[in-house]
C-alpha positions, 0 to 999 in steps of 0.5 A: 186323606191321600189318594192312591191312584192306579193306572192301566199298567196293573192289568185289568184293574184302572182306567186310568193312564200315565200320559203326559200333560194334555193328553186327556181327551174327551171321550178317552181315558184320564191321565194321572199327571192331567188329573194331578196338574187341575187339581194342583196336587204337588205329589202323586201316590201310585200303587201298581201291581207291578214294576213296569208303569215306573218310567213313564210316570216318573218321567212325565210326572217329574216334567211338571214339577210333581213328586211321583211315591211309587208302591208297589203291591204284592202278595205276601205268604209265610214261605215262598219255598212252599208252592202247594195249595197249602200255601194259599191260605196264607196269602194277602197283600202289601204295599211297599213304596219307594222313597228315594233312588236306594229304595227303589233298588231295593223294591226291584230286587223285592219284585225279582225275588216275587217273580222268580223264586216265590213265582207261584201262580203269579208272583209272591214274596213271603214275611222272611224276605221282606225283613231282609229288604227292610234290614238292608233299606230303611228308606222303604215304607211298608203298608198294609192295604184296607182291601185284601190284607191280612185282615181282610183275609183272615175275617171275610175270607177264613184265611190263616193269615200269621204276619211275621213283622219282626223290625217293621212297622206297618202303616195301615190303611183304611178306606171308605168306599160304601161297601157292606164290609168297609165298617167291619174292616174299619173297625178290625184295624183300629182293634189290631192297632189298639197299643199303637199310636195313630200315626200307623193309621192312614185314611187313603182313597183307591183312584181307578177312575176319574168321575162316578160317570166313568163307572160304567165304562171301568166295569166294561174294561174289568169285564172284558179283561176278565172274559165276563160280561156286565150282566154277570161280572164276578169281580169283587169289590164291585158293588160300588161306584165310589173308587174315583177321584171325584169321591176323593175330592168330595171327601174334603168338603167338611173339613172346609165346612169345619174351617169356616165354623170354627172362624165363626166361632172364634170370631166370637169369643171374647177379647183375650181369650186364651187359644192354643194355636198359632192358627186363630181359627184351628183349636175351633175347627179341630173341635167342630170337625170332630162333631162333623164327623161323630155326627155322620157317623149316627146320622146326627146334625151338628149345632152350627149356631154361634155361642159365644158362651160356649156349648156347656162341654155338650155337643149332642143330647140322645134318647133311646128306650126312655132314657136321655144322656148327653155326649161331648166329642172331644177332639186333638191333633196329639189324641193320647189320652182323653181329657177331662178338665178338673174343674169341668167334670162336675157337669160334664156330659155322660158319654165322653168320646176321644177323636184324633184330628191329623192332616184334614182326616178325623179318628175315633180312638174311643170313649168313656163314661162320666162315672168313670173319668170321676175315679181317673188320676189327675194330672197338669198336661199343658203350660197352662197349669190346667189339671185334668183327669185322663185315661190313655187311649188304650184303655177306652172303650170301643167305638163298635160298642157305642155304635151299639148304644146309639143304634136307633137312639133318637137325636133330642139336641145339638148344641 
């Protein structure tokens, strides 16, 4: 997961500043760079609404040896040539960041053409020039944010939003900040992403404030900046405290729990047991993170015993309406198809689900059924001559589906 921080140079929207080292002090605003040197972060990703925080954070960003990997966040509309309320419609946002001095040439002459010829309200670039920039510089990486894209504005705003990528490839975020929409969103990406491979997906967390405790203050700047008042804020997205680094920073503590599950039980294997890693204990905590995460998912506890033996390819038993079936949650850093071995489909468990482990952060790409991976070809996938049955991850069942499955459903045993 990475943090996408915003300082106060984005109008209204952060609290957060870009002073150098030292500079926050009790009772003031953050600084970035303070916040990035106590937790030992050798990067900074910021994402600005604007141009102008550029050199102060570049400069006292790079004075403490840290990479700063600027975006910034415009609205994006099919055509800046059409500046009537027709348009609107069409509007959401984007992210484009810089990843050396050529690219964010580019990005300034993206934000001068936002600016000047697709000034419009406010400042707007349409599909046609971004193919252009991305024509001219392909050190620029564009993103599609979780809150205000072109799905979130198609689905929870009734916009006509068409994006119009042609030769960009758009890497999308996705969020979790308890809000009621977050799972409807979550779910509309990974379906508009089906046919692609992960590595278009991102876990990101939006940083405006440091701690929760500086939620009330945050509210107090957005209001004041928005001439309303706490009683009555009218902003969006407001109904939750979690856009900080502290819930970012918490985000970390299960694959930490994962690890040490993992050495656990690898330390409990037997002598000359063959493992797939380099790292002893990974092909272990891959797996268990993968539990952890399916379990949060459906408020499920997870099996933290050892078992030397192995869990029988089980990892969680359910009832519901009577009826019991058993699921395996199985996970990989290379996710392209779900994978049941040849030898273990026989008494392997009911429901079958394929989760990606990528960079500390767990994906579900989908699931299937034991029924079904009986009739699946087989083939060899790694140098260990092991056959398996597969089917590509594209062609999964959906996870909005089996989250309608287990609604309700009553945990009987993790294991």
């Amino acid at each position: 997961m990475i943090p996408l921080f915003k300082s106060h140079y984005s109008a209204g929207k952060s609290i957060l500043t870009l002073r150098p080292k030292g500079d926050s002090k009790a009772n003031e605003a953050d600084s970035i760079v303070d916040i990035a040197l106590d937790h030992g972060l050798s990067e900074v990703f910021l994402v600005e609404d604007n141009m102008s925080g550029f050199l102060e954070a570049y400069t006292n960003l790079s004075q403490e040896n840290i990479k700063l990997n600027f975006g910034l966040r415009l609205i994006v509309c099919n055509d800046i040539s059409d500046k009537t309320a027709e348009s609107l419609p069409t509007e959401s946002k984007v992210v484009i960041f810089a990843t050396n001095s050529k690219a964010y040439e580019a990005l300034i002459k993206i934000n001068d053409i936002a600016a000047k010829e697709g000034f419009y309200y406010y400042p707007r670039i349409d599909y046609k020039n971004l193919r252009a920039a991305y024509e001219s510089c392909r050190d620029l990486i564009f993103c599609i944010p979780f809150y205000d894209s072109f799905i979130h504005a198609n689905v929870l705003q009734n916009k006509k939003c068409v994006p119009q990528f042609g030769n960009i490839d758009p890497i999308f975020m996705l969020e979790d900040n308890d809000l009621p929409f977050d799972d409807i969103l979550d779910e509309k990406v990974l379906e508009y992403n089906l046919n692609d491979q992960p590595k278009n997906i991102i876990k990101v967390k939006s940083c405006y404030y440091k701690n929760r405790e500086d939620f009330d203050a945050y509210m107090t700047f957005r209001c004041i900046n928005k001439r309303t008042s706490l009683e009555k804020p009218n902003l969006d997205h407001m109904c939750s405290d979690e856009f900080c680094f502290e819930s970012y920073t918490e985000s970390l503590e299960p694959v930490s729990d994962a690890y040490k599950m993992g050495k656990d039980r690898q330390d409990a294997h037997p002598n000359g047991t063959k493992r797939y890693y380099d790292d002893p204990n990974l092909e272990d905590t891959i797996g268990i993170a993968g539990e952890i995460e399916f379990a949060k998912r459906y408020g499920f506890k997870v099996d933290d015993r050892i078992l030397p033996d192995g869990d029988g390819h089980i990892d969680f038993t359910v009832s519901k309406n009577g009826k019991t079936a058993t699921i395996d949650v199985k996970t990989a850093q290379k996710a392209y198809n779900l994978l049941v071995k040849e030898w273990e489909i026989k008494d392997c468990a009911d429901i079958l689900v394929l989760a990606e482990y990528k960079d500390g952060v767990v994906n579900f790409l989908g699931w299937e059924t034991k029924d079904v991976m009986k009739d699946m070809p087989v083939k060899v996938f790694s140098s260990l001559n092991i056959k398996n049955y597969y089917r590509h991850h594209s062609q999964l069942r959906s996870m909005s589906r089996l989250d309608e499955l287990l609604k309700d459903a009553e945990q009987i045993e993790a294991k």
